[in-house]
Structures are given as structure tokens and as C-alpha cells.
Jmol script that loads the backbone (N, CA, C; Angstrom):
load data "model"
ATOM      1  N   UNK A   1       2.207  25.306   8.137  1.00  0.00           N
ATOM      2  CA  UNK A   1       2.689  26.161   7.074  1.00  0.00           C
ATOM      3  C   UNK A   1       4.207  26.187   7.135  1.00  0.00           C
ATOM      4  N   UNK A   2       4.879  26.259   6.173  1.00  0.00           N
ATOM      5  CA  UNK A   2       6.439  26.570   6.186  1.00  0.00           C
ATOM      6  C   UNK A   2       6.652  26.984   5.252  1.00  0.00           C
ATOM      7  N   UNK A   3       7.624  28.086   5.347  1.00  0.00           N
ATOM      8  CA  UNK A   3       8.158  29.322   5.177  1.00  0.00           C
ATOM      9  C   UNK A   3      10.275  28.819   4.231  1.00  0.00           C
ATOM     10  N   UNK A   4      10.203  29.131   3.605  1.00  0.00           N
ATOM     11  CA  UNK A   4      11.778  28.809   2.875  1.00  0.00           C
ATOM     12  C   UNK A   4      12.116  29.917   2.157  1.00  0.00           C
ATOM     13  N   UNK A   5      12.996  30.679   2.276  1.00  0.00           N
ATOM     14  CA  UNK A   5      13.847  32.262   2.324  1.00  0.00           C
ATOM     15  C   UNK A   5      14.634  31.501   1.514  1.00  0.00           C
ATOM     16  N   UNK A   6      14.913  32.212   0.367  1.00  0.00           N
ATOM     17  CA  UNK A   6      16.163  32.000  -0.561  1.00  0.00           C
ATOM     18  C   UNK A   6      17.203  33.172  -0.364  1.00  0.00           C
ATOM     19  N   UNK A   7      18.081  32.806  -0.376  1.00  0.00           N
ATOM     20  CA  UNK A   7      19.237  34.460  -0.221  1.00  0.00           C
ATOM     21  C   UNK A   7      20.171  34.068  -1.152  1.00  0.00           C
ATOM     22  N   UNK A   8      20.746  35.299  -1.226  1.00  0.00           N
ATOM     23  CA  UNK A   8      21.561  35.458  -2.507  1.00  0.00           C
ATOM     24  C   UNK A   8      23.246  35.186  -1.953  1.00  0.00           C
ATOM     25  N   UNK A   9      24.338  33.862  -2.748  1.00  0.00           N
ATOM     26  CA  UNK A   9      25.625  33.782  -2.831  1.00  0.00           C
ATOM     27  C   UNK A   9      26.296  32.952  -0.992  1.00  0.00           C
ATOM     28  N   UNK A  10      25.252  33.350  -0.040  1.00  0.00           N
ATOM     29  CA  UNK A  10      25.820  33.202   1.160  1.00  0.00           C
ATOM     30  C   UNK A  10      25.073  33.529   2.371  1.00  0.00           C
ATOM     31  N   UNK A  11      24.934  32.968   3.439  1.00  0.00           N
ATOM     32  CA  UNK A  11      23.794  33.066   4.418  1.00  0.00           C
ATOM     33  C   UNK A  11      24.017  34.264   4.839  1.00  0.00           C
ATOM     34  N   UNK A  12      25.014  35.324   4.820  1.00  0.00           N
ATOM     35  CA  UNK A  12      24.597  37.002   4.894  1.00  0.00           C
ATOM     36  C   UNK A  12      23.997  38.011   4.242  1.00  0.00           C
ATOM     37  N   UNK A  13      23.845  36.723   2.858  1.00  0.00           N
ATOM     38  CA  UNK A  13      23.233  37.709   1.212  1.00  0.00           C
ATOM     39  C   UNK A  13      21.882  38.110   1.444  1.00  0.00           C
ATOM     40  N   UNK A  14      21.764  38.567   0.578  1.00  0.00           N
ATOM     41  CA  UNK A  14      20.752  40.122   0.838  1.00  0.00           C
ATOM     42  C   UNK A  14      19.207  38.498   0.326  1.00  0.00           C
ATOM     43  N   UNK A  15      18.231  38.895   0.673  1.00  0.00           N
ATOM     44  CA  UNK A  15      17.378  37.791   0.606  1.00  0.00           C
ATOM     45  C   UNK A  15      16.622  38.257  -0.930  1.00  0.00           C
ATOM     46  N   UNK A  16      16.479  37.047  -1.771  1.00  0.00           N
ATOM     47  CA  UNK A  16      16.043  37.194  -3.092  1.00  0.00           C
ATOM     48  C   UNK A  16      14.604  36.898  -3.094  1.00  0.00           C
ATOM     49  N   UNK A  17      13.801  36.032  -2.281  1.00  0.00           N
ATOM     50  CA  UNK A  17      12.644  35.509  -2.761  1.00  0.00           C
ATOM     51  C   UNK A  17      12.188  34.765  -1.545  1.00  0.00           C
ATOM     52  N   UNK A  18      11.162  34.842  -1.072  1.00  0.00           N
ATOM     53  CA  UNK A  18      10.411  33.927   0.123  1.00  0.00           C
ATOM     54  C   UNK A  18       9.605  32.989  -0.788  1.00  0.00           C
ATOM     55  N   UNK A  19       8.679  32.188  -0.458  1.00  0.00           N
ATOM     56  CA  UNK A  19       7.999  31.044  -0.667  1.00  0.00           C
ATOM     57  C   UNK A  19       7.352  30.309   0.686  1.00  0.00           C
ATOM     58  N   UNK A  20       6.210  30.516   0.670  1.00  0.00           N
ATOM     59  CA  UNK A  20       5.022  29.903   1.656  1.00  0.00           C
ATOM     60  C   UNK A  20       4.108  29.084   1.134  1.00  0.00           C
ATOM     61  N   UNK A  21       3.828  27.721   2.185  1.00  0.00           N
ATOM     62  CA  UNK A  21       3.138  26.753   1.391  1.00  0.00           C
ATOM     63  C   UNK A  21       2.487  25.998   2.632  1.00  0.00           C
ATOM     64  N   UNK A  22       1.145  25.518   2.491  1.00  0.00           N
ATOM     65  CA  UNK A  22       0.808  25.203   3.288  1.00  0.00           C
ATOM     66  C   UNK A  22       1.121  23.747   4.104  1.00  0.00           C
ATOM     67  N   UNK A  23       0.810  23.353   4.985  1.00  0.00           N
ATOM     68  CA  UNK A  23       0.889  21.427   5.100  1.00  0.00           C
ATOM     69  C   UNK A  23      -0.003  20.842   5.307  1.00  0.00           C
ATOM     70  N   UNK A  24      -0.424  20.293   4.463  1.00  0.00           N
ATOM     71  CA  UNK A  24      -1.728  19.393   4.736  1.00  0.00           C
ATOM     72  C   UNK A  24      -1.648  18.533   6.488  1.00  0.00           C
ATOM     73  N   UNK A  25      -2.934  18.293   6.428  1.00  0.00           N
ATOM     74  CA  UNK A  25      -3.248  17.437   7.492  1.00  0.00           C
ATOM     75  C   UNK A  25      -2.294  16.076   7.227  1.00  0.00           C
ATOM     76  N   UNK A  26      -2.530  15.300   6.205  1.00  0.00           N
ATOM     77  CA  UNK A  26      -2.283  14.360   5.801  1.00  0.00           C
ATOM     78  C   UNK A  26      -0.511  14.041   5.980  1.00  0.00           C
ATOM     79  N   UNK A  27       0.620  15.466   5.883  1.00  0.00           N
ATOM     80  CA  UNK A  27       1.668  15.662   5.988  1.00  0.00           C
ATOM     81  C   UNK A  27       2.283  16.044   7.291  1.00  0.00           C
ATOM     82  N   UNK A  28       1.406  15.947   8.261  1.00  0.00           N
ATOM     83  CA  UNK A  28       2.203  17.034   9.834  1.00  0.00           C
ATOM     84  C   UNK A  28       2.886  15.674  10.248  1.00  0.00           C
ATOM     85  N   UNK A  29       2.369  14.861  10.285  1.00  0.00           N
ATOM     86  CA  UNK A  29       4.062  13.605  10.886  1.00  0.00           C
ATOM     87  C   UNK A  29       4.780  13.195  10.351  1.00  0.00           C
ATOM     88  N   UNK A  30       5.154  13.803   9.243  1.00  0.00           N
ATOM     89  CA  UNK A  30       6.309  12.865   8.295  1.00  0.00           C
ATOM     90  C   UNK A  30       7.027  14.293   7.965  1.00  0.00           C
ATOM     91  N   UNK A  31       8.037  14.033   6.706  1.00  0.00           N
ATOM     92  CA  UNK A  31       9.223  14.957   6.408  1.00  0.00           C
ATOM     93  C   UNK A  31       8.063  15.337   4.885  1.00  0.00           C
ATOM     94  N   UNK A  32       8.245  16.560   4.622  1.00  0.00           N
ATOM     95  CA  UNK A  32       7.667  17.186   3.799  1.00  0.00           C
ATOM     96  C   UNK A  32       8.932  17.794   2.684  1.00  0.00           C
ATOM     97  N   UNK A  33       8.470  17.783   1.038  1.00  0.00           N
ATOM     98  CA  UNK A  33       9.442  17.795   0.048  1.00  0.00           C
ATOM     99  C   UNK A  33       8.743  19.251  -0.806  1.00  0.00           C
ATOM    100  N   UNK A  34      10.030  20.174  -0.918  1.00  0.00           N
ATOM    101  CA  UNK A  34       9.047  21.026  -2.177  1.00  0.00           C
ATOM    102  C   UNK A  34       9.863  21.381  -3.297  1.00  0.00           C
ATOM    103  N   UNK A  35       9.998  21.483  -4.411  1.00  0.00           N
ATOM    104  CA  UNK A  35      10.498  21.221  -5.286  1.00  0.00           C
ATOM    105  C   UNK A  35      11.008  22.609  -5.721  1.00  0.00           C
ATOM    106  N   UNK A  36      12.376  22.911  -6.121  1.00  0.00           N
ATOM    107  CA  UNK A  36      13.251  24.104  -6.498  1.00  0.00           C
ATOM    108  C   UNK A  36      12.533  24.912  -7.209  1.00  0.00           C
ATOM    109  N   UNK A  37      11.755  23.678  -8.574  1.00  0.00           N
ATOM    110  CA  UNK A  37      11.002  24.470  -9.478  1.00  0.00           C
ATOM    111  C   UNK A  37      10.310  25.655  -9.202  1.00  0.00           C
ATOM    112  N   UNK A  38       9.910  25.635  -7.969  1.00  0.00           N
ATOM    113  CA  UNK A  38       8.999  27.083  -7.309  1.00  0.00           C
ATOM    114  C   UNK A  38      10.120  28.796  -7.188  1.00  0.00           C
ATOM    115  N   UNK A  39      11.415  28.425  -7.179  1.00  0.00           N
ATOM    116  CA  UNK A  39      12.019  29.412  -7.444  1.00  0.00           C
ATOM    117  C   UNK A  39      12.992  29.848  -8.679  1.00  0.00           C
ATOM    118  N   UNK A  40      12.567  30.682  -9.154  1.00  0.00           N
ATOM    119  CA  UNK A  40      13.562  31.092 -10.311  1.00  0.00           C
ATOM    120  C   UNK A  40      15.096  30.744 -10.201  1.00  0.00           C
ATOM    121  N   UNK A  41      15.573  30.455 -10.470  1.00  0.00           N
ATOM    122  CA  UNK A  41      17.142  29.928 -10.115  1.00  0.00           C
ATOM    123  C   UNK A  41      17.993  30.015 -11.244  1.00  0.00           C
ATOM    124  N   UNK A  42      19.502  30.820 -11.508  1.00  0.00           N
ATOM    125  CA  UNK A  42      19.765  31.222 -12.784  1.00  0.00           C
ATOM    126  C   UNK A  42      21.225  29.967 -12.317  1.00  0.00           C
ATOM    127  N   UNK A  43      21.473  29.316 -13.399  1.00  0.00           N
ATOM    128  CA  UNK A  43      22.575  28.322 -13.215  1.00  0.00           C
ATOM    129  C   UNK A  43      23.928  28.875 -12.783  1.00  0.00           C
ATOM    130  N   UNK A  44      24.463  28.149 -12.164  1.00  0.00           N
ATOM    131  CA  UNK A  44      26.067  28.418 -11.784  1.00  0.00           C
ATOM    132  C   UNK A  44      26.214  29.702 -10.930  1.00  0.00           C
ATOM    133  N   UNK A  45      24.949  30.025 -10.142  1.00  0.00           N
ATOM    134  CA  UNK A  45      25.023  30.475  -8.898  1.00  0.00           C
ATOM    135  C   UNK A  45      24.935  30.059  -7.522  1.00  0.00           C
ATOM    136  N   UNK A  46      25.640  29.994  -6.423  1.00  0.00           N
ATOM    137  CA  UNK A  46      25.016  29.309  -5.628  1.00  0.00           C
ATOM    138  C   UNK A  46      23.986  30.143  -4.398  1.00  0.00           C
ATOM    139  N   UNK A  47      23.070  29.268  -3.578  1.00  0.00           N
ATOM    140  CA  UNK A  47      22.151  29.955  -3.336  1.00  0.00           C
ATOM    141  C   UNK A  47      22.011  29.514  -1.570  1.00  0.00           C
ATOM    142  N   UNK A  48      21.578  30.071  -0.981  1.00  0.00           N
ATOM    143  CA  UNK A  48      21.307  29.925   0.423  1.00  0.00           C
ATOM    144  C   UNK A  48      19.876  29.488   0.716  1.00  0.00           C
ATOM    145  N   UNK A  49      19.333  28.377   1.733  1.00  0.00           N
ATOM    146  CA  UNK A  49      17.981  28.786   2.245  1.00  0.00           C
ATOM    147  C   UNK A  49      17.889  28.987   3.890  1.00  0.00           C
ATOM    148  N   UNK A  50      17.092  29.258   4.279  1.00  0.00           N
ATOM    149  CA  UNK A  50      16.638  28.827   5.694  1.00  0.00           C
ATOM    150  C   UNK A  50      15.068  28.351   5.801  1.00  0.00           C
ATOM    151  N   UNK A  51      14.852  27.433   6.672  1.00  0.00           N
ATOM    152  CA  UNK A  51      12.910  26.860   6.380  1.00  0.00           C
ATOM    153  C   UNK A  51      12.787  27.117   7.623  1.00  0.00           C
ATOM    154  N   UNK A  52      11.739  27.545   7.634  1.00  0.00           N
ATOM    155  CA  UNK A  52      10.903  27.649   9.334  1.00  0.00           C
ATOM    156  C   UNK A  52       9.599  27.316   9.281  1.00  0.00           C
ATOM    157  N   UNK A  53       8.752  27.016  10.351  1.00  0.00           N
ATOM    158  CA  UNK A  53       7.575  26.548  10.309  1.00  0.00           C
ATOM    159  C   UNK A  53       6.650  27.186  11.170  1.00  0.00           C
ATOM    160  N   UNK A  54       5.013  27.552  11.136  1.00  0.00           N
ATOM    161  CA  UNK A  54       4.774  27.078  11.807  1.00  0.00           C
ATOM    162  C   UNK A  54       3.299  26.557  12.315  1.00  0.00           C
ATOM    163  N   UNK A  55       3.088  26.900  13.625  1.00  0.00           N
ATOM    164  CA  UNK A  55       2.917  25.563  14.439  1.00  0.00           C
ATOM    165  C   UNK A  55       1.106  25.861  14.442  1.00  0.00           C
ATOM    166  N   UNK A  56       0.482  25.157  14.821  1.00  0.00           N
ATOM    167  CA  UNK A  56      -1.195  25.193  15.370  1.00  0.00           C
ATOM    168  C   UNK A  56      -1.555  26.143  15.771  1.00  0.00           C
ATOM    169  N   UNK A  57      -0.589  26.747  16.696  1.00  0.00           N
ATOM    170  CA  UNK A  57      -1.445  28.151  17.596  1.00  0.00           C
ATOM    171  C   UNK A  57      -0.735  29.415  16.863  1.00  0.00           C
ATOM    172  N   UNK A  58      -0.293  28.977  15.258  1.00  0.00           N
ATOM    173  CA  UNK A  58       0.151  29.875  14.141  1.00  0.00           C
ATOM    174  C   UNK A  58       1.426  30.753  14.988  1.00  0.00           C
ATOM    175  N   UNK A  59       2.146  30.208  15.666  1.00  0.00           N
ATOM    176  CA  UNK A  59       3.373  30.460  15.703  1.00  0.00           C
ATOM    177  C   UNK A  59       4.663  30.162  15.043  1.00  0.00           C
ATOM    178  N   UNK A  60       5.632  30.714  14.747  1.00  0.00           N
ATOM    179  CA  UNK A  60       6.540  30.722  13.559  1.00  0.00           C
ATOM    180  C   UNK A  60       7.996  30.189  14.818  1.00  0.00           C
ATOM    181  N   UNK A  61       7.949  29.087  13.482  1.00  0.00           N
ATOM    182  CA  UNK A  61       9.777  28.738  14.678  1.00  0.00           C
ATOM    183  C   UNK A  61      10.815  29.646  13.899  1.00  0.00           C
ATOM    184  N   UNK A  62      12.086  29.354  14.936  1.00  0.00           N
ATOM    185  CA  UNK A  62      13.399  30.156  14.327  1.00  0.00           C
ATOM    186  C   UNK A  62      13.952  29.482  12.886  1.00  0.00           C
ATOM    187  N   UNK A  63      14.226  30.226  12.298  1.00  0.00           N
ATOM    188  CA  UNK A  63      14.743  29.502  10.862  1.00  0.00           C
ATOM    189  C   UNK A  63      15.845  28.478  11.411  1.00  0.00           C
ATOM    190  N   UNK A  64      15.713  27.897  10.355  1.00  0.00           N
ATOM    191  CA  UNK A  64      16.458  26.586  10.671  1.00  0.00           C
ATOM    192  C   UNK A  64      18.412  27.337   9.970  1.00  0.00           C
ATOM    193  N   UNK A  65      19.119  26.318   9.972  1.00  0.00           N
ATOM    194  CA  UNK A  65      20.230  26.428  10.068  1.00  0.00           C
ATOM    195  C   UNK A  65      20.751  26.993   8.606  1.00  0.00           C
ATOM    196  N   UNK A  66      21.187  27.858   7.916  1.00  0.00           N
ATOM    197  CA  UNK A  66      21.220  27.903   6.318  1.00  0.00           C
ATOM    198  C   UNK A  66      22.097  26.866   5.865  1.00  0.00           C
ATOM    199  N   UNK A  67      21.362  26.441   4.832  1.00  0.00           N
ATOM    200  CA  UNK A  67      22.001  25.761   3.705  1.00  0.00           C
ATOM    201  C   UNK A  67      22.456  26.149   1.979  1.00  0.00           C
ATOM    202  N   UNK A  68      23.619  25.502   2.244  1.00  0.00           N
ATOM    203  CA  UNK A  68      24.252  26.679   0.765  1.00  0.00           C
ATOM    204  C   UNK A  68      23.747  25.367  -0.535  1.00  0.00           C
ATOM    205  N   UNK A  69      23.639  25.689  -1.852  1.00  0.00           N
ATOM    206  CA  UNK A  69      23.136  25.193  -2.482  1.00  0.00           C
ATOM    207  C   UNK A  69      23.256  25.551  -4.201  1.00  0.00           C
ATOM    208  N   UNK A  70      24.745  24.607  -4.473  1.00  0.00           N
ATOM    209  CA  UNK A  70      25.095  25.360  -5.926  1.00  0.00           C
ATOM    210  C   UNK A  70      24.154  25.195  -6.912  1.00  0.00           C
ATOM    211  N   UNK A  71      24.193  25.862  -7.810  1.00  0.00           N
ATOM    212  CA  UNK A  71      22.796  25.447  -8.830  1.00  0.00           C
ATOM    213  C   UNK A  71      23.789  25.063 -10.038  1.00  0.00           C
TER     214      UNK A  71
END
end "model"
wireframe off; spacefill off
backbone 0.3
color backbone group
């Protein structure tokens, strides 16, 4: 399963929207893609994420590093 936190303007911004999705069997050894379309996104803002995952014994890793992301 992995987990992608949208936040608002800057990786201290107040958090706008989560999004959870599962991973197929078919996907656990390769790089997995999910498409913006899943979040509302108003143009000429920019936006933050962090993705975390997790694991078999349904443990959650640390979010990954934020990434800023102009729209």
C-alpha cells in the first residue's frame, strides 16, 4: 500500500489531501506510477508531497523526502 500526502505551498504547509492506493502483487518489484489526476490541483500553485509505504507485516515507512511541485 502507499500512502502520498499533498501539502499546501511548502513542505511546512498545512496538509490538503491524503491519497491511499493499493499495490498489486504484480507491482512489489518494480517502481510504481500514480497519476496527479487523483488530486484536485488548482493551476499556478505549487504543491508539496511526501510517499510512504507500507510493508507485508502492514507496517508504514517514514515519508519519504518532500517534493515541491509547481502546477
Amino acid at each position: 500500500e502507499i500512502e502520498i500526502i499533498a501539502l499546501s505551498s511548502s513542505c511546512s504547509g498545512p496538509q490538503l489531501m491524503k491519497y491511499t492506493f493499493p499495490i498489486g502483487e504484480d507491482q512489489r518489484d518494480r517502481e510504481s506510477y500514480f497519476p496527479l489526476a487523483d488530486f484536485p490541483l488548482s493551476e499556478g500553485i505549487t504543491y508539496a508531497f511526501t510517499v510512504r509505504g507500507k510493508d507485508l507485516h502492514d507496517d508504514w515507512s517514514e515519508p519519504s523526502s518532500c517534493y515541491l511541485f509547481p502546477y
